[in-house]
C-alpha positions in Angstrom: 61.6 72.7 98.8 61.5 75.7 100.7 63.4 74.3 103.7 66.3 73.3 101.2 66.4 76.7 99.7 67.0 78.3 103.1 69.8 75.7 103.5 71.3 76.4 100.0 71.4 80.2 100.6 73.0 79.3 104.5 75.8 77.7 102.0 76.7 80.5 99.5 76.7 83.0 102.8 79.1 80.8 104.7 81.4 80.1 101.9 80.9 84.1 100.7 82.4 85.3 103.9 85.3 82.4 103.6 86.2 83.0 100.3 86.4 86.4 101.2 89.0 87.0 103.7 90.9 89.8 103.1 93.8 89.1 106.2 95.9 86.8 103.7 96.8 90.0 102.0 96.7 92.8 104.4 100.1 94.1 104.4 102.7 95.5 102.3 104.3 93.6 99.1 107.2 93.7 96.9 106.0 93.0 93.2 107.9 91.1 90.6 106.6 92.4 87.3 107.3 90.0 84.4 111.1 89.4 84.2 112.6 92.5 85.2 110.2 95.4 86.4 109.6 96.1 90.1 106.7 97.4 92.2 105.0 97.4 95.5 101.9 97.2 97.6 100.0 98.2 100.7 96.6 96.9 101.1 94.9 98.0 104.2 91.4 97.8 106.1 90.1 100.6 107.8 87.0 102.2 108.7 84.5 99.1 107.1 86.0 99.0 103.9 89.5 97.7 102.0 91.9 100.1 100.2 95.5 100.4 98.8 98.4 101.8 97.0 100.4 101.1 94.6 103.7 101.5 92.9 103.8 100.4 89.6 107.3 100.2 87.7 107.7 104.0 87.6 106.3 107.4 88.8 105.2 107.7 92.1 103.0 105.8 94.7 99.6 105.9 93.8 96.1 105.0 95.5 94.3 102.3 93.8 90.8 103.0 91.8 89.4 100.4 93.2 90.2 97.1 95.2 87.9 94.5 96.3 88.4 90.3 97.0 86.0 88.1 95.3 86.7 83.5 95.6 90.1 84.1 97.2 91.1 86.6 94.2 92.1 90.0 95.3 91.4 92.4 92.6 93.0 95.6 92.3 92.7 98.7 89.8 95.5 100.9 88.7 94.9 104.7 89.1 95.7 105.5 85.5 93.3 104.4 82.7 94.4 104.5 78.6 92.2 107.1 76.7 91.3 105.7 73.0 89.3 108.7 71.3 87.8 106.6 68.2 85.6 109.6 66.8 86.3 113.2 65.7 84.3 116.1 64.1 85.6 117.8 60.8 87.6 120.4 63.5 89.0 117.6 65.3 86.6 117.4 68.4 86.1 114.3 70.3 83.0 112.9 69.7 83.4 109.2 70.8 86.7 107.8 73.0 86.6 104.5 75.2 88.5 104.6 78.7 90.6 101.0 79.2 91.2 100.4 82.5 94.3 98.0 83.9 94.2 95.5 86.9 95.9 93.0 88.6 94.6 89.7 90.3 96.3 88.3 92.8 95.8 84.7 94.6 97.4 83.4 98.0 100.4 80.9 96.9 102.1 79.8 100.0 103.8 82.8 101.3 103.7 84.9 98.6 101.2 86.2 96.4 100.6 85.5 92.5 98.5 86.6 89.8 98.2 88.6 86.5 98.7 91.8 85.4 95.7 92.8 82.8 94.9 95.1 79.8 92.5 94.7 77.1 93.3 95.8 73.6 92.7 98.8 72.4 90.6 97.3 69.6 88.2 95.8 71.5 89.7 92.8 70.9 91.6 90.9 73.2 93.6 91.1 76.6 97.2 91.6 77.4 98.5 89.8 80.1 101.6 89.9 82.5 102.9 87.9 85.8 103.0 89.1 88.6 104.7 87.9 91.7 104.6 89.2 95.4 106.5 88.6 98.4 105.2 90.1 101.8 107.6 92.6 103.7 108.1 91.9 107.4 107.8 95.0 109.7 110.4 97.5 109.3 112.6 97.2 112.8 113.1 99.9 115.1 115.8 102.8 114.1 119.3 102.1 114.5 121.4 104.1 117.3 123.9 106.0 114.5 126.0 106.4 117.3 126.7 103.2 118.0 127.0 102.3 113.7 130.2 101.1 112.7 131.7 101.9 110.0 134.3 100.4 107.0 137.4 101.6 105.0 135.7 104.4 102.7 135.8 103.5 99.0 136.0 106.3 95.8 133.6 105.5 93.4 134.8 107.7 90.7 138.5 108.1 89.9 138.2 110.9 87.7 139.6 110.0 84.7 137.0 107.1 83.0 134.2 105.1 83.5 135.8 102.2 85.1 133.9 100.4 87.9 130.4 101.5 85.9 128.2 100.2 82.9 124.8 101.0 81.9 122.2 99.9 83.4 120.1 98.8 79.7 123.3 97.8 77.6 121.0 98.4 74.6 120.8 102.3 75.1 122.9 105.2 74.0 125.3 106.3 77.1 125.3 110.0 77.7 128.3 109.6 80.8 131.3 110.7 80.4 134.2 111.6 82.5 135.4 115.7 81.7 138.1 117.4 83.5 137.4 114.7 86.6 133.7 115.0 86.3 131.3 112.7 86.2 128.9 114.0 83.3 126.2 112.9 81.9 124.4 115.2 78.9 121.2 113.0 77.4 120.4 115.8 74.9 120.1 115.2 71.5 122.4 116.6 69.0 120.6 119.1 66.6 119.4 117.2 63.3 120.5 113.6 64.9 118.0 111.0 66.0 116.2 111.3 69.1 118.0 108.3 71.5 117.2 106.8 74.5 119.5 107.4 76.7 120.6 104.7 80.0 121.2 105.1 83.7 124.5 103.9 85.0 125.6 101.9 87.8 128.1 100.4 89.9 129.8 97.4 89.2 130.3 96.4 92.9 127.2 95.8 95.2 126.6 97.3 98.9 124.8 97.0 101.7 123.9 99.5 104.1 126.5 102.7 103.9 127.4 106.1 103.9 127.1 108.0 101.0 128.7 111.2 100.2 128.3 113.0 96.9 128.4 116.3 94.7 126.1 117.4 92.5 125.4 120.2 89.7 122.2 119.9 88.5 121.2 122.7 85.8 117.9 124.7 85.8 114.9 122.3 85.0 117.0 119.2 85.6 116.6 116.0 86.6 118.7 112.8 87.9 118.3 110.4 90.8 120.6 108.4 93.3 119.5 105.2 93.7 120.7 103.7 97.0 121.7 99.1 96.4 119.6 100.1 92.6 116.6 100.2 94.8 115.6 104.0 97.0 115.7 107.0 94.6 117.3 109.7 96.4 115.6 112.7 94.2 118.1 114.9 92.4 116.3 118.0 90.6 116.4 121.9 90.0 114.0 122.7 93.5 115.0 125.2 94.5 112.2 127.6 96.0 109.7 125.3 95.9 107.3 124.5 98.8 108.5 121.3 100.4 107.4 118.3 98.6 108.2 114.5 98.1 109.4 114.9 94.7 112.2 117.6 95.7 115.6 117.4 95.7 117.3 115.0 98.3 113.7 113.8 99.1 113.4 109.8 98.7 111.0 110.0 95.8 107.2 110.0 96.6 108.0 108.3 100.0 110.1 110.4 102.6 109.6 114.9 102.3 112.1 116.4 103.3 111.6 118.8 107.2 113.0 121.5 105.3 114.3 123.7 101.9 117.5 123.4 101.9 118.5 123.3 97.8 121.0 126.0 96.2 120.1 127.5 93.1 119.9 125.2 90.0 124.1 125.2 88.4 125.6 125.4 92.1 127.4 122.5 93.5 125.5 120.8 96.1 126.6 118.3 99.0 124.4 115.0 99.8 125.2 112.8 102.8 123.1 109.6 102.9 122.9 106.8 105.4 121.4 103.8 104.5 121.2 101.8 107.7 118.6 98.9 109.1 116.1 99.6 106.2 116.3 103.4 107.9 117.3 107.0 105.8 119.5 110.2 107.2 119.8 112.8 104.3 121.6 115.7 104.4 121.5 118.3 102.2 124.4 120.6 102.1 125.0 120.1 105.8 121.2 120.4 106.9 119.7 117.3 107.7 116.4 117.1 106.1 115.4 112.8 106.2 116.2 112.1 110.0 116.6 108.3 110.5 113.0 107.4 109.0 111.9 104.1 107.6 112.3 103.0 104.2 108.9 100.7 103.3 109.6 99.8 100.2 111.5 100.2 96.6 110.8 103.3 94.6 110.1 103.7 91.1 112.8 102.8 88.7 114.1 99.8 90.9 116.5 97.8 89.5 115.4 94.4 92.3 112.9 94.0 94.4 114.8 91.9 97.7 115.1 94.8 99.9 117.1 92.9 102.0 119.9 92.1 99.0 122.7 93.9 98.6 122.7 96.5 95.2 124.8 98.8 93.0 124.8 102.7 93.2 122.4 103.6 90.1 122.0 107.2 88.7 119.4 108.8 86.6 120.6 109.2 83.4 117.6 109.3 81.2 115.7 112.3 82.4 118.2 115.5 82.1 122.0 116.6 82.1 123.6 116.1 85.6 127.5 115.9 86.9 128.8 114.6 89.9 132.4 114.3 91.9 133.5 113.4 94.8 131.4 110.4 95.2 132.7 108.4 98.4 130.8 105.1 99.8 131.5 103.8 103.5 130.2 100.3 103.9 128.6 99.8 107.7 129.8 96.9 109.4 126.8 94.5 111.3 
């Protein structure tokens, strides 16, 4: 008996360490999220133990809470927990609140990943479940020579008088854009004693692949719009101006890239963008100072419209987060 205990224990150890093996999903991973939200991966090893960060639908890139791989399941915890406070004192104190955490576990299927997105009901009662679907990014390649770039016939995207060659984004939601005066406008505020809308980001009809984009943009004091290069890299449009650098500032590419340096006007001045997206690569200038230099691009940013990073996408701006105008909005395609 004793002997075929030993053996039995041998067993579980052997198939521990098999089931375990965290190399099928070391790596970074575009996410799927139901039937239309986007995110992304990177799960690591380093220094004895396994770790990651995640970008989920929105917001920024976060790291996990936890991660760990148990029977060929990787599990892996979301940063952000729900707060439920379920007891208060006569002055409204919280006596007694429950913290619901959120996870996703993912198993091995072919070449891509697959698994379920998970949160418990707030009543104790219950889960809440969502698919989730990963594909593995190959290694960014080596920066492209920009000198050697060619480039196409340079296309308008606005022609100043309507919003033909656009549509929102969520056909369901109010549109704020407008064309005034040969501006591109967008004002998501609410009218004084009207309903509180939810107001949709717009987009290009036509879909591109790597380009030059140049733009021009006013956006007010406390502002806040985006660029999104093929619906997928937020270029960061926002009121920044004398803040320390930061990945969230204006031309940045939103929690990912920082721009080297400062170099926003004050918040209702016009400002100049030139973008290259080129070989999964970013240039950014910033009214003529280049602040991205040619640095990779890993993944999608929040807000995504797609996940294929490799497809080709629309031009896709921000138009649910503050007022914002735009002109002379040009696109030149790059020729491979």
């Amino acid at each position: 008996m004793i002997t075929s205990s030993c053996q039995a224990k041998k067993v579980v150890k052997a198939d521990g360490a098999m089931n375990n093996d965290i190399s099928q999903f070391l790596g970074q991973w575009t996410l799927d999220i139901g039937t239309s939200q986007v995110g992304w991966l990177e799960v690591n090893q380093k220094n004895g133990y396994i770790d990651a960060n995640l970008l989920w639908i929105g917001g920024s890139v976060l790291p996990v809470s936890y991660i760990y791989i148990a029977d060929n399941t990787l599990y892996v915890g979301r940063a952000i927990t729900r707060k439920v406070v379920r007891e208060k004192d006569d002055k409204g104190n919280e006596l007694r609140s429950h913290n619901f955490p959120a996870w996703v576990e993912f198993k091995r299927d072919g070449e891509k990943i697959r698994g379920y997105y998970l949160e418990p009901g707030i009543k104790g009662t219950g889960i809440d479940s969502t698919i989730v679907r990963g594909t593995k990014l190959p290694d960014v390649p080596p920066a492209p020579d920009m000198k050697k770039v060619k480039f196409g016939k340079p296309i308008n995207l606005l022609n100043n008088k309507d919003l033909t060659g656009w549509r929102l984004t969520e056909p369901n939601r109010t549109n704020g854009w407008s064309v005034v005066n040969g501006i591109l406008v967008n004002d998501p505020v609410a009218k004084e004693g009207t309903t509180l809308f939810r107001y949709g980001n717009l987009r290009t009809e036509k879909e591109f692949e790597d380009f030059n984009l140049k733009l021009e943009v006013n956006v007010p004091a406390h502002s806040n719009s985006g660029v999104y290069l093929r619906g997928r890299y937020e270029i960061q449009v926002l009121d920044s101006y004398g803040r320390p650098l930061d990945s969230h500032n204006m031309g940045a590419l939103y929690c990912r890239l920082t721009p080297l340096v400062s170099a926003e006007r004050p918040a209702g001045e016009w400002q100049k963008l030139d973008i290259t997206l080129c070989d999964r690569h970013l240039s950014v200038l910033l009214n003529g100072i280049t602040i991205i230099d040619n640095q990779p691009v890993y993944g999608p940013t929040g807000g995504a419209l797609t996940s294929d990073v490799f497809a080709p996408g629309p031009i896709h701006l921000q138009g649910d987060h503050g007022k914002v105008s735009y002109r002379n909005m040009v696109l030149t395609p790059i020729i491979k």
